[in-house]
mmCIF file as gemmi writes it, N, C-alpha and C atoms, coordinates in Angstrom:
data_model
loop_
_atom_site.group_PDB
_atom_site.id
_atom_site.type_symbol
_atom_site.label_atom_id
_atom_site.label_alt_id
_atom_site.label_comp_id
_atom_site.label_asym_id
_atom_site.label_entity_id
_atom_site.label_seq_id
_atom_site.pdbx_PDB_ins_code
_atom_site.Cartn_x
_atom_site.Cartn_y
_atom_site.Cartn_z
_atom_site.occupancy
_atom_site.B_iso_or_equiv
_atom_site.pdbx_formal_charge
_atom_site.auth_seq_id
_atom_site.auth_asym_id
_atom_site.pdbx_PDB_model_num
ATOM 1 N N . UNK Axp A 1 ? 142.09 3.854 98.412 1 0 ? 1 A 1
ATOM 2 C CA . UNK Axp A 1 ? 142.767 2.619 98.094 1 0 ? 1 A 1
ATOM 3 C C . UNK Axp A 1 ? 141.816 1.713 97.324 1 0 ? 1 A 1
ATOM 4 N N . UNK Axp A 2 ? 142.171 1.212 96.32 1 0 ? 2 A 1
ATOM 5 C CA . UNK Axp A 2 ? 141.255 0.424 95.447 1 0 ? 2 A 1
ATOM 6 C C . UNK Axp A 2 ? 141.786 -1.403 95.7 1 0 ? 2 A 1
ATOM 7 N N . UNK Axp A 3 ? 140.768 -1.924 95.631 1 0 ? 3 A 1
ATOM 8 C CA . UNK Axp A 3 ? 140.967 -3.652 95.987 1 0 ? 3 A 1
ATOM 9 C C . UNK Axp A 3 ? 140.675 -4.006 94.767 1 0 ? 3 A 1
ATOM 10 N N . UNK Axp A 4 ? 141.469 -4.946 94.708 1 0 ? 4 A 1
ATOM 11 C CA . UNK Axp A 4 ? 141.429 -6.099 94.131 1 0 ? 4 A 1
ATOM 12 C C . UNK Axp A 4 ? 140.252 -7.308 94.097 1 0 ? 4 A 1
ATOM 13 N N . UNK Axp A 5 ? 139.333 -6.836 92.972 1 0 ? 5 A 1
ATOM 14 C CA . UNK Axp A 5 ? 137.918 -7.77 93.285 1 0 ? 5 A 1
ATOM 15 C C . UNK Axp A 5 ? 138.026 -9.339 92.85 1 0 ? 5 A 1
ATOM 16 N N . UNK Axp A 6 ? 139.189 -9.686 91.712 1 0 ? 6 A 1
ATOM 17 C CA . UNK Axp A 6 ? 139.304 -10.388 90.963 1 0 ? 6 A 1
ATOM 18 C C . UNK Axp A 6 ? 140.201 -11.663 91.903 1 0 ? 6 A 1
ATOM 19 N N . UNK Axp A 7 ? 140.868 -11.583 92.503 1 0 ? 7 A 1
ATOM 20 C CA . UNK Axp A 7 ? 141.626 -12.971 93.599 1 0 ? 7 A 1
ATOM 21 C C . UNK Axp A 7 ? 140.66 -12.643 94.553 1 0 ? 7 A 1
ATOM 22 N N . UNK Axp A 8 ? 141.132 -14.429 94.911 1 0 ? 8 A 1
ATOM 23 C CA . UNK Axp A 8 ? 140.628 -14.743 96.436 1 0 ? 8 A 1
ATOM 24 C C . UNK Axp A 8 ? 140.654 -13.972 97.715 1 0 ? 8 A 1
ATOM 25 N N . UNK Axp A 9 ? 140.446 -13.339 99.101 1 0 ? 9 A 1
ATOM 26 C CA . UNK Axp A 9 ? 141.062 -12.302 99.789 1 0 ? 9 A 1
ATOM 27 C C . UNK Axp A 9 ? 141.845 -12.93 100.344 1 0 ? 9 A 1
ATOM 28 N N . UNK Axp A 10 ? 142.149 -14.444 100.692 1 0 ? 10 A 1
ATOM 29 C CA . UNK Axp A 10 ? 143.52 -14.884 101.575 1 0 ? 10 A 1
ATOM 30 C C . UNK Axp A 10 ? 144.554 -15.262 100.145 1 0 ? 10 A 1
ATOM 31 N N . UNK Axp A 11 ? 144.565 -14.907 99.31 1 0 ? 11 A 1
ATOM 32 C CA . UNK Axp A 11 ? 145.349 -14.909 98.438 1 0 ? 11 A 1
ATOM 33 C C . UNK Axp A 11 ? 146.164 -13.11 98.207 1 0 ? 11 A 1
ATOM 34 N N . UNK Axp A 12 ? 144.677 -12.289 98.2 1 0 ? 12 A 1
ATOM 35 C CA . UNK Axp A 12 ? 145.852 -11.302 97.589 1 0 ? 12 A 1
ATOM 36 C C . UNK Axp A 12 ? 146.049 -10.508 99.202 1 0 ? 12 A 1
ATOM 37 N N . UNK Axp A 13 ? 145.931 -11.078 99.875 1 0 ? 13 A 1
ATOM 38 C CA . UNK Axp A 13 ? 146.81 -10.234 101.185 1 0 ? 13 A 1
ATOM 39 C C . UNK Axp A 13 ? 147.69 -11.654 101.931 1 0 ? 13 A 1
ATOM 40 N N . UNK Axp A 14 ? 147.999 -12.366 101.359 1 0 ? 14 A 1
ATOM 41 C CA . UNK Axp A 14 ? 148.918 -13.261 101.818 1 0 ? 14 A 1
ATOM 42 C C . UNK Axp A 14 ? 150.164 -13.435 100.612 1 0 ? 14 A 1
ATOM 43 N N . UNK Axp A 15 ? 151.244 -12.137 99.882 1 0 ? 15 A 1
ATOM 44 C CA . UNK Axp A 15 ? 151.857 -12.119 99.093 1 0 ? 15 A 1
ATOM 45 C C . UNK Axp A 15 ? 152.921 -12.463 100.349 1 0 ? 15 A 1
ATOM 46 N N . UNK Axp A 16 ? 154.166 -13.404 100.062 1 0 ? 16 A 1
ATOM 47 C CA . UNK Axp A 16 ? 155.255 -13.805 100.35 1 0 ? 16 A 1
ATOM 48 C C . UNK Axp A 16 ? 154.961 -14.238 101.885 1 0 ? 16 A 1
ATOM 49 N N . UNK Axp A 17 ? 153.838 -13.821 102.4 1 0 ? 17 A 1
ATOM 50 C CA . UNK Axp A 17 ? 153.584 -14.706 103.692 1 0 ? 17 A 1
ATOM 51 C C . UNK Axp A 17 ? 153.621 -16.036 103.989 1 0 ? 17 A 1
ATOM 52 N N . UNK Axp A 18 ? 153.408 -16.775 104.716 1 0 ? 18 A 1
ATOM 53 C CA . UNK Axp A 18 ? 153.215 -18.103 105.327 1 0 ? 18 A 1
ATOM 54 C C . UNK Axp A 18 ? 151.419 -18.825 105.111 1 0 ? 18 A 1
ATOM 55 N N . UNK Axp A 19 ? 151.4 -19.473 105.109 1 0 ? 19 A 1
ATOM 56 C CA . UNK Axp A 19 ? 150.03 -19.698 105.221 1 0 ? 19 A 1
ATOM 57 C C . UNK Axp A 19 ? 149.564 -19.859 106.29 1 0 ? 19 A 1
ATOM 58 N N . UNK Axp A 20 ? 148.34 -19.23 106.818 1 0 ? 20 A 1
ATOM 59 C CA . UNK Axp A 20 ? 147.68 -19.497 108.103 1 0 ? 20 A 1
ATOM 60 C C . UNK Axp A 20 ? 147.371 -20.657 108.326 1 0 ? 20 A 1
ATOM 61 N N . UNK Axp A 21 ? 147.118 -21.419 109.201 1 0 ? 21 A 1
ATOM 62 C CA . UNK Axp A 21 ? 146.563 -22.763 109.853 1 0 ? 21 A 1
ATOM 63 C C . UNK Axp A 21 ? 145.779 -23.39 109.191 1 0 ? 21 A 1
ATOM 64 N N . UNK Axp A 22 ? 144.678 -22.175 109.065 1 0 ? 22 A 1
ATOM 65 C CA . UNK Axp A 22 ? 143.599 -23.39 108.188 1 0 ? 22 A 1
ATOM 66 C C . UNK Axp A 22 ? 144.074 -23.693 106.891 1 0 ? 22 A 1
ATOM 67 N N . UNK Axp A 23 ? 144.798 -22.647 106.182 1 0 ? 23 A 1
ATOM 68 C CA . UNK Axp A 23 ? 145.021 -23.498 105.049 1 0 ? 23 A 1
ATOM 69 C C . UNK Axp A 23 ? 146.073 -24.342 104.64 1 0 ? 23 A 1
ATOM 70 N N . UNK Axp A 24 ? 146.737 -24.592 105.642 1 0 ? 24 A 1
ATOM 71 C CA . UNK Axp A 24 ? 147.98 -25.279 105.512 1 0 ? 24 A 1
ATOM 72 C C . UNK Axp A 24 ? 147.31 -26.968 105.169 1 0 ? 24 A 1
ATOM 73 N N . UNK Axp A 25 ? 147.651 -27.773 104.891 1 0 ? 25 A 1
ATOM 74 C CA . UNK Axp A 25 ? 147.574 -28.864 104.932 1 0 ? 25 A 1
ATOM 75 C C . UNK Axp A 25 ? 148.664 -30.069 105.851 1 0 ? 25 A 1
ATOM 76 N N . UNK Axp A 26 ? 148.111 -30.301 107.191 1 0 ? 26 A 1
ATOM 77 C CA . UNK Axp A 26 ? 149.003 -30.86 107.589 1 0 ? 26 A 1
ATOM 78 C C . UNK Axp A 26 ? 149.051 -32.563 108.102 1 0 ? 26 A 1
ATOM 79 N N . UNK Axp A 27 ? 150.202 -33.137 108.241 1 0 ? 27 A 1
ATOM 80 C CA . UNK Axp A 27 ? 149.89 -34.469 108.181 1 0 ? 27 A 1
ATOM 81 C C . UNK Axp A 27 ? 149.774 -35.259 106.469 1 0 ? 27 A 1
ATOM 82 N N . UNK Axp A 28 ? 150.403 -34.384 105.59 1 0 ? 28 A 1
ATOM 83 C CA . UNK Axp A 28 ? 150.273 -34.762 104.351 1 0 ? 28 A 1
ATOM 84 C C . UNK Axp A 28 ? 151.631 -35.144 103.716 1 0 ? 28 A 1
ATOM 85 N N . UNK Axp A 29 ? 151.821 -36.536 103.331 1 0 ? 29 A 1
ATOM 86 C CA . UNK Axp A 29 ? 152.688 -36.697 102.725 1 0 ? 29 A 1
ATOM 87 C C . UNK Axp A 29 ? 152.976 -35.993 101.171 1 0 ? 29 A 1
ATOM 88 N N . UNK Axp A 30 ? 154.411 -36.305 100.508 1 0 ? 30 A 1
ATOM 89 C CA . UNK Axp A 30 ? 153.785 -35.224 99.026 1 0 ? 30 A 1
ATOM 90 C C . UNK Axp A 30 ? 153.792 -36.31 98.252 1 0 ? 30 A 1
ATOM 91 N N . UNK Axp A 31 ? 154.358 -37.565 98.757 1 0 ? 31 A 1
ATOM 92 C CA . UNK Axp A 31 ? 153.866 -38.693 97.378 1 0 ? 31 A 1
ATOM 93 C C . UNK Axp A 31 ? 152.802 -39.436 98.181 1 0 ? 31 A 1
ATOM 94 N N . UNK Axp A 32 ? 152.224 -40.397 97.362 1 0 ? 32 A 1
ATOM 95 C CA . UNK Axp A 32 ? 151.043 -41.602 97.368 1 0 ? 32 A 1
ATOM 96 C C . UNK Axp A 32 ? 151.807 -42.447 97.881 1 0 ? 32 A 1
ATOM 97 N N . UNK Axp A 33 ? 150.789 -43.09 98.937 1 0 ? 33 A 1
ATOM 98 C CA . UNK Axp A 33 ? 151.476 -44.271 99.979 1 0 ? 33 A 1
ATOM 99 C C . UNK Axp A 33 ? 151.851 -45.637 98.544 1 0 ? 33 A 1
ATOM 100 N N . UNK Axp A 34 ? 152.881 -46.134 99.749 1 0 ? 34 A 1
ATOM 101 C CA . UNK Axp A 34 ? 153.319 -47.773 99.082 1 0 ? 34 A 1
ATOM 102 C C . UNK Axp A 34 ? 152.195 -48.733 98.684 1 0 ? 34 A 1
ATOM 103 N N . UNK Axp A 35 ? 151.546 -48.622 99.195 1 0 ? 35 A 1
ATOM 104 C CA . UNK Axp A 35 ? 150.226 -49.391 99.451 1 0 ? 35 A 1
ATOM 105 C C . UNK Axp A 35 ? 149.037 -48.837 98.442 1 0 ? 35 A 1
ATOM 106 N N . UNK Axp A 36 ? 148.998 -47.721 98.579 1 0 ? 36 A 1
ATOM 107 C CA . UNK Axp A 36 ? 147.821 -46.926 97.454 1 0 ? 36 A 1
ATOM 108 C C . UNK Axp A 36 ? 148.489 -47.325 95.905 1 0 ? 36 A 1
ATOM 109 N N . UNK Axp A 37 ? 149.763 -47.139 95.385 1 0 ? 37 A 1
ATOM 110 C CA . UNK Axp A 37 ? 150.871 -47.059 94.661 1 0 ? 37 A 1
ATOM 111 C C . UNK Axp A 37 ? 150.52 -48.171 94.222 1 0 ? 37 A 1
ATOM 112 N N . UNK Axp A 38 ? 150.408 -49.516 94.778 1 0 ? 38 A 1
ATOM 113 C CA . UNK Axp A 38 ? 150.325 -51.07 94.507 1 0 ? 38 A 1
ATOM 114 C C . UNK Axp A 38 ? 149.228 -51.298 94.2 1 0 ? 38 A 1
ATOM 115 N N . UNK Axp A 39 ? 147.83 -50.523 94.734 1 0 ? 39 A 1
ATOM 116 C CA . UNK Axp A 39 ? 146.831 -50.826 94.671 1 0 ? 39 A 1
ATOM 117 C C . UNK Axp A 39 ? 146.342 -50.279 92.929 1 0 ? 39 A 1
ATOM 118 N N . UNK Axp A 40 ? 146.692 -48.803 92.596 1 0 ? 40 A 1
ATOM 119 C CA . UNK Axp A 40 ? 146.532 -48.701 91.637 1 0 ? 40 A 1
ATOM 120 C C . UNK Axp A 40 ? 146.86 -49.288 90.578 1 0 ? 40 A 1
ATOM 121 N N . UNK Axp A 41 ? 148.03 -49.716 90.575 1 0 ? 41 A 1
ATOM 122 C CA . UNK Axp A 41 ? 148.847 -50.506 89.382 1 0 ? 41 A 1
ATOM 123 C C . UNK Axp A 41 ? 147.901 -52.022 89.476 1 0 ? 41 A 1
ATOM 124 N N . UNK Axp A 42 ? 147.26 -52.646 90.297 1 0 ? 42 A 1
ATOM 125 C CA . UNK Axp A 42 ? 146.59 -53.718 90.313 1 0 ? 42 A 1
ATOM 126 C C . UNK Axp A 42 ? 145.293 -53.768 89.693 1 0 ? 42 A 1
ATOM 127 N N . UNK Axp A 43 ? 144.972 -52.027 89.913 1 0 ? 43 A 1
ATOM 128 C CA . UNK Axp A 43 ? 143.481 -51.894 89.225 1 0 ? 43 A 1
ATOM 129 C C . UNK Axp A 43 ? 143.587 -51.618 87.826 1 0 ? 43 A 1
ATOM 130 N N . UNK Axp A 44 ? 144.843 -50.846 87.352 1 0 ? 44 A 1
ATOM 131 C CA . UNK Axp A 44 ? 144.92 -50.656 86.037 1 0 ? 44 A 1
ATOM 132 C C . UNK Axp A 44 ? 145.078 -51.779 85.362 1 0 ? 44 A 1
ATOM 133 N N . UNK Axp A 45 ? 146.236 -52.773 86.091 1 0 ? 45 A 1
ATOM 134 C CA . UNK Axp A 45 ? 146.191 -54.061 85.224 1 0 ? 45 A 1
ATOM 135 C C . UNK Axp A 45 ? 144.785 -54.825 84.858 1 0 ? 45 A 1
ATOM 136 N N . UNK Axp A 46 ? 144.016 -54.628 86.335 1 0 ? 46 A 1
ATOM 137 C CA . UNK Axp A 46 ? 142.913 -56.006 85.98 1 0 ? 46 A 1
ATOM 138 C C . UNK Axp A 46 ? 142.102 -55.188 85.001 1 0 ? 46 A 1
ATOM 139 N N . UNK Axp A 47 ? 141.88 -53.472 85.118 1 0 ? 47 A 1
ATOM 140 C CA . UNK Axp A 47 ? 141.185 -52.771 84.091 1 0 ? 47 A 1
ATOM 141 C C . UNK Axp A 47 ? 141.662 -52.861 82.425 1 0 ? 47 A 1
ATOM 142 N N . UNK Axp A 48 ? 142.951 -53.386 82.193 1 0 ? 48 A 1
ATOM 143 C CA . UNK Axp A 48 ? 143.752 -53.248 80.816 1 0 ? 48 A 1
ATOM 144 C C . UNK Axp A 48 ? 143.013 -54.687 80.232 1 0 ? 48 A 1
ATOM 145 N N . UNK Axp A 49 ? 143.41 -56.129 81.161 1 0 ? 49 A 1
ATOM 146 C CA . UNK Axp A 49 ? 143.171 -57.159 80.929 1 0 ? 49 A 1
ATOM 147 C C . UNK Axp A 49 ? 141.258 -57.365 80.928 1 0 ? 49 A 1
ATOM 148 N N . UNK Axp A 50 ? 140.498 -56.771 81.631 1 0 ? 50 A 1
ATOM 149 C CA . UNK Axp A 50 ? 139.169 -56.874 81.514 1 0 ? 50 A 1
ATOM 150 C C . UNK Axp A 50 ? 138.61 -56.399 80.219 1 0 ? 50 A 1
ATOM 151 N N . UNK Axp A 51 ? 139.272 -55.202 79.818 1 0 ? 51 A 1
ATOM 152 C CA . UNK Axp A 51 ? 138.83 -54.7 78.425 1 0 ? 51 A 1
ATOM 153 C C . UNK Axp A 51 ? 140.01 -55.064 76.905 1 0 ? 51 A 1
ATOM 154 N N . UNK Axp A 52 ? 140.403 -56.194 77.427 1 0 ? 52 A 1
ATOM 155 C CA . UNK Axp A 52 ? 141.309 -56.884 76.434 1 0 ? 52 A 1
ATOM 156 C C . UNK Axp A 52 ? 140.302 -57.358 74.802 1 0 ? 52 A 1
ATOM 157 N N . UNK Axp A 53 ? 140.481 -56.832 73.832 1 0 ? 53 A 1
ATOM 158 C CA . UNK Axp A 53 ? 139.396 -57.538 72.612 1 0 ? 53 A 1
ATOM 159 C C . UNK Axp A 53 ? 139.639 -59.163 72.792 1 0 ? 53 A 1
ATOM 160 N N . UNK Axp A 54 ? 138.179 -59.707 73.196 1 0 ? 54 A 1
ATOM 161 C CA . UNK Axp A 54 ? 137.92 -61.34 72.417 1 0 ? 54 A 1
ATOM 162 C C . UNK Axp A 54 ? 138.477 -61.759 71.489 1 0 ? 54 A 1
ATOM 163 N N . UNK Axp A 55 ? 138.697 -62.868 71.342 1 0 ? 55 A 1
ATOM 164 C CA . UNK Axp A 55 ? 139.133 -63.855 70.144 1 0 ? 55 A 1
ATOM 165 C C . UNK Axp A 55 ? 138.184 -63.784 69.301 1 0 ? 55 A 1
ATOM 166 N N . UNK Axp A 56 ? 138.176 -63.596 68.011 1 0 ? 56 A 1
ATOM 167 C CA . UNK Axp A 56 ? 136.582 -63.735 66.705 1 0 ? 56 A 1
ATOM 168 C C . UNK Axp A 56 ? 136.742 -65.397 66.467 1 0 ? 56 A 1
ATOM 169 N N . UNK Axp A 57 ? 135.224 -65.872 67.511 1 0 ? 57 A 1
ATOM 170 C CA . UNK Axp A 57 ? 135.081 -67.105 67.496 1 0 ? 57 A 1
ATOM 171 C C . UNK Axp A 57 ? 135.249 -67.872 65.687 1 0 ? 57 A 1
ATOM 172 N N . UNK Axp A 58 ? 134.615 -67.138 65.277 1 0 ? 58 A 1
ATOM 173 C CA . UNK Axp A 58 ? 134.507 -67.458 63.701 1 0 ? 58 A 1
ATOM 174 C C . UNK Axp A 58 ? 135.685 -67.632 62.979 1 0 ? 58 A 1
ATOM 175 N N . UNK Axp A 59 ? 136.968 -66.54 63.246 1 0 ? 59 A 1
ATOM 176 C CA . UNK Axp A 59 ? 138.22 -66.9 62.947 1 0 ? 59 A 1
ATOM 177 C C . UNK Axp A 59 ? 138.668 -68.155 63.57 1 0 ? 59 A 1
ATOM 178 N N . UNK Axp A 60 ? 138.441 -68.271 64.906 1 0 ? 60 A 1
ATOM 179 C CA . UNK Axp A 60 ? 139.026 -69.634 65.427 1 0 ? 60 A 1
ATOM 180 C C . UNK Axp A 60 ? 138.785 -71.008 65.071 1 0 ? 60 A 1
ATOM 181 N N . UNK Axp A 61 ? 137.161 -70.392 64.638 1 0 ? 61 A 1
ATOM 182 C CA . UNK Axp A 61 ? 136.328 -71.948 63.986 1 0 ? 61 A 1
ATOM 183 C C . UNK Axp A 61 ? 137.388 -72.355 62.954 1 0 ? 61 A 1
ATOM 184 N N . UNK Axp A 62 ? 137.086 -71.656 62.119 1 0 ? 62 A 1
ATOM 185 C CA . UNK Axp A 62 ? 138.108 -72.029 60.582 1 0 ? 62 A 1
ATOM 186 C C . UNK Axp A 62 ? 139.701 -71.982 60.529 1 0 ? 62 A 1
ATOM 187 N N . UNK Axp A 63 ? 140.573 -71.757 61.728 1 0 ? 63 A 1
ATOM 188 C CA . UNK Axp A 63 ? 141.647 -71.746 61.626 1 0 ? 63 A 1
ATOM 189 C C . UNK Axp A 63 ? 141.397 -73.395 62.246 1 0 ? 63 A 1
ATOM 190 N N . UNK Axp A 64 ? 140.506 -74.059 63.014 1 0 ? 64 A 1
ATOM 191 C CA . UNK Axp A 64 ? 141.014 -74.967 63.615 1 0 ? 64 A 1
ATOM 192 C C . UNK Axp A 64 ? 140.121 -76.003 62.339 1 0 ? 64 A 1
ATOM 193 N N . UNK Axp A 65 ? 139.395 -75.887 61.216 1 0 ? 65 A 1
ATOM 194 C CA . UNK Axp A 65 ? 138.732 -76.568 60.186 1 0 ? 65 A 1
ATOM 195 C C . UNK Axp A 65 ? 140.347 -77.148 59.472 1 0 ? 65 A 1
ATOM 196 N N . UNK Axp A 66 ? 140.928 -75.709 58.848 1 0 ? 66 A 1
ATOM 197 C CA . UNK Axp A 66 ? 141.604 -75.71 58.547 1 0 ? 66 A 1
ATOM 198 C C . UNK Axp A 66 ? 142.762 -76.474 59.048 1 0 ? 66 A 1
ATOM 199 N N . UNK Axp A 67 ? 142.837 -76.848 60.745 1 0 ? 67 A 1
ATOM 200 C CA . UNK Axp A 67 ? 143.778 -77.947 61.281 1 0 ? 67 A 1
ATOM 201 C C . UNK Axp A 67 ? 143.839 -79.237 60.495 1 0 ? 67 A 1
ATOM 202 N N . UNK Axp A 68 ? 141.995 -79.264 60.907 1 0 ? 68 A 1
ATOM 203 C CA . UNK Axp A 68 ? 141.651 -80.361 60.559 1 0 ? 68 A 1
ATOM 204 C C . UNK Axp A 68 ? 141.682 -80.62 59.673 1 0 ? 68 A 1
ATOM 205 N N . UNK Axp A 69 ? 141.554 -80.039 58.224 1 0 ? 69 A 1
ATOM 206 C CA . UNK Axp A 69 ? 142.107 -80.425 57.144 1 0 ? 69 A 1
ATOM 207 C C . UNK Axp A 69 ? 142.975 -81.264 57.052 1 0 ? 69 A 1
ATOM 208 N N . UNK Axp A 70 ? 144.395 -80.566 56.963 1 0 ? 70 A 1
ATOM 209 C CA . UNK Axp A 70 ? 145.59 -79.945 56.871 1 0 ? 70 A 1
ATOM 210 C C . UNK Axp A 70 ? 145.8 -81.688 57.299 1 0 ? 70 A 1
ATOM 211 N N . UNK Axp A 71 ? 145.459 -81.552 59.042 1 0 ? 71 A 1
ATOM 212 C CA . UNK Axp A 71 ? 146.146 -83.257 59.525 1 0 ? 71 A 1
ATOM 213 C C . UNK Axp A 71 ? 145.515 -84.417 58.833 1 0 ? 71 A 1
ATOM 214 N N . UNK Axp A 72 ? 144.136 -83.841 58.273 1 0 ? 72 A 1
ATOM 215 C CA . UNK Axp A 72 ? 143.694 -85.341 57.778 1 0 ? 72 A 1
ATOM 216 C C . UNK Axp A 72 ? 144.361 -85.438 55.904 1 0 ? 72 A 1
ATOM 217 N N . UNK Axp A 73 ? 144.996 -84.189 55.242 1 0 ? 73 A 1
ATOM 218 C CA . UNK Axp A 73 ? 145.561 -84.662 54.215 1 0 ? 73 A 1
ATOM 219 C C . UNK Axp A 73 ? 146.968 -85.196 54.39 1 0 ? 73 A 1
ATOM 220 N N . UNK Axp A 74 ? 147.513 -85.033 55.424 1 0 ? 74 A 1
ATOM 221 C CA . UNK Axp A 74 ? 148.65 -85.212 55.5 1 0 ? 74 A 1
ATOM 222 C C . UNK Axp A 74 ? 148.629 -86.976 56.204 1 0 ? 74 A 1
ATOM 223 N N . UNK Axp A 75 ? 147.476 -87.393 56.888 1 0 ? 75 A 1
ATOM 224 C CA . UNK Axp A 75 ? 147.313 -88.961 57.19 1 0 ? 75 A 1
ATOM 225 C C . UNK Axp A 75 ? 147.102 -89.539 56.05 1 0 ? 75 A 1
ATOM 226 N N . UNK Axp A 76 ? 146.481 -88.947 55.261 1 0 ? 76 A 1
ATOM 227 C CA . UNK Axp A 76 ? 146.144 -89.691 53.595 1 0 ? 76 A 1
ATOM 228 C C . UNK Axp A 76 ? 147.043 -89.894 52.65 1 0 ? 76 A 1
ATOM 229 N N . UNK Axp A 77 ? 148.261 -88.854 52.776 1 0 ? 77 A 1
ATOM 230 C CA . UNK Axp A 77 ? 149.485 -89.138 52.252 1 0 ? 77 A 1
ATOM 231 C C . UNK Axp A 77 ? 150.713 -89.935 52.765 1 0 ? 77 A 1
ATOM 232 N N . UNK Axp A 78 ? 150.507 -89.903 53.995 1 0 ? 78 A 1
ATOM 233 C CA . UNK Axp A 78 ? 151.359 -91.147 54.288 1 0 ? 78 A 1
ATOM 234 C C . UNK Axp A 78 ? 150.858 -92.084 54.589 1 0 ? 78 A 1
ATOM 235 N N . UNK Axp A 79 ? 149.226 -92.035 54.601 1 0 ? 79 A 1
ATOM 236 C CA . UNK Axp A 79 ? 148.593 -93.951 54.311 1 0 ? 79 A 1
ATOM 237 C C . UNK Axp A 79 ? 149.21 -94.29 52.99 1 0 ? 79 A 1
ATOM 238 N N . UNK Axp A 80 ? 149.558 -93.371 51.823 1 0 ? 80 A 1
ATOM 239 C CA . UNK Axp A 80 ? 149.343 -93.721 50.193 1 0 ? 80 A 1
ATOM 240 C C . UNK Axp A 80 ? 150.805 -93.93 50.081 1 0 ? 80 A 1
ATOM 241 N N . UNK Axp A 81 ? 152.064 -93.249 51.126 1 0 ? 81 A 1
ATOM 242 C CA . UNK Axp A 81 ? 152.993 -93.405 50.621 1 0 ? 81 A 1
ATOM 243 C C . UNK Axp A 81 ? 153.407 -94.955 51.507 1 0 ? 81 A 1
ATOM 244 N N . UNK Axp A 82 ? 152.431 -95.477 52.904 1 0 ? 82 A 1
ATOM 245 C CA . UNK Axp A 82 ? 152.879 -96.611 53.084 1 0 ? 82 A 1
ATOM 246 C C . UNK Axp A 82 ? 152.578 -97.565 52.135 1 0 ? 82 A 1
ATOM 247 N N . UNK Axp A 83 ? 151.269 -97.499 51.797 1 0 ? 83 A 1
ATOM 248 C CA . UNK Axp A 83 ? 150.344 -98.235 51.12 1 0 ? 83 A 1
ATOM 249 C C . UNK Axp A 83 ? 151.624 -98.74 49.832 1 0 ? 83 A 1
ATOM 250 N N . UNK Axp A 84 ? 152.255 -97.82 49.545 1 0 ? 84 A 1
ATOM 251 C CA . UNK Axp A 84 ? 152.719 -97.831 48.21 1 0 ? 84 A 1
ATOM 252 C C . UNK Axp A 84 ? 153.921 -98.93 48.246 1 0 ? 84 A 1
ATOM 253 N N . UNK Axp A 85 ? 154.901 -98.632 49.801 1 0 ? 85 A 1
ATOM 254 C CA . UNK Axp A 85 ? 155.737 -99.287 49.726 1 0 ? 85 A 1
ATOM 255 C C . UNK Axp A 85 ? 155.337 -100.705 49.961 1 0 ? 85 A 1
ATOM 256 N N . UNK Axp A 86 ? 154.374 -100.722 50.642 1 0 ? 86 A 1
ATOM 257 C CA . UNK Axp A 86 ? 154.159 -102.802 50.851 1 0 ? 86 A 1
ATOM 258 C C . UNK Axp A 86 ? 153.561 -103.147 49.799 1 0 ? 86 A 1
ATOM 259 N N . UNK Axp A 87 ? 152.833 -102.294 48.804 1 0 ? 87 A 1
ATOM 260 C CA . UNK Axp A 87 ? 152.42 -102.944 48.422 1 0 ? 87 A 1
ATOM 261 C C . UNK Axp A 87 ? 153.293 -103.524 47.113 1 0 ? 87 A 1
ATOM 262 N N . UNK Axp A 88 ? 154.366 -103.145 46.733 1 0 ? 88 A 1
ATOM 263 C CA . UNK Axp A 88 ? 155.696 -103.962 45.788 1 0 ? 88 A 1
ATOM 264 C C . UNK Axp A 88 ? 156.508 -104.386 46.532 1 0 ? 88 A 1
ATOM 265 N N . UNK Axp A 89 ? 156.203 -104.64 47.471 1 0 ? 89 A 1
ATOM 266 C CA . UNK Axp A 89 ? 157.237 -105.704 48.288 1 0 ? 89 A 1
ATOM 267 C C . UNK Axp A 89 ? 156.77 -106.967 47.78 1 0 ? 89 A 1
């Protein structure tokens, strides 16, 4: 009789059998607790949001220059367009 060197030995003499004791796994649910379930989704979030890309300070500088522009031409034009009306009154 020739064996089988290549499988495990509680594999190739356990064809359509049961599994013995030790290898059974018992006390095992087949999904992940409610609690483990919640916990992961909490770690992935804070892991998604921790490695979120920064703002490029340098873009922000000049978008907010650019505010400042923007509001101080627009005070200069309606100083010039009050200016304008009192002053032909």
């Amino acid at each position: 009789m020739h064996t089988n060197t290549t499988t495990a030995p509680q594999r190739s003499s356990l064809k359509g059998e049961s599994l013995p004791g030790a290898l059974r796994l018992t006390g095992r649910t087949p999904r992940t607790s409610l609690i483990d379930r919640i916990a992961m989704r909490i770690a992935l979030a804070l892991l998604l949001w921790s490695s979120r890309p920064h703002p490029d300070h340098a873009a922000v500088e000049q978008h907010r220059r650019r505010e400042a522009i923007h509001e101080r031409e627009e005070r200069e034009r309606s100083w010039l367009r009050q200016r304008h009306y009192t002053h032909h009154l």
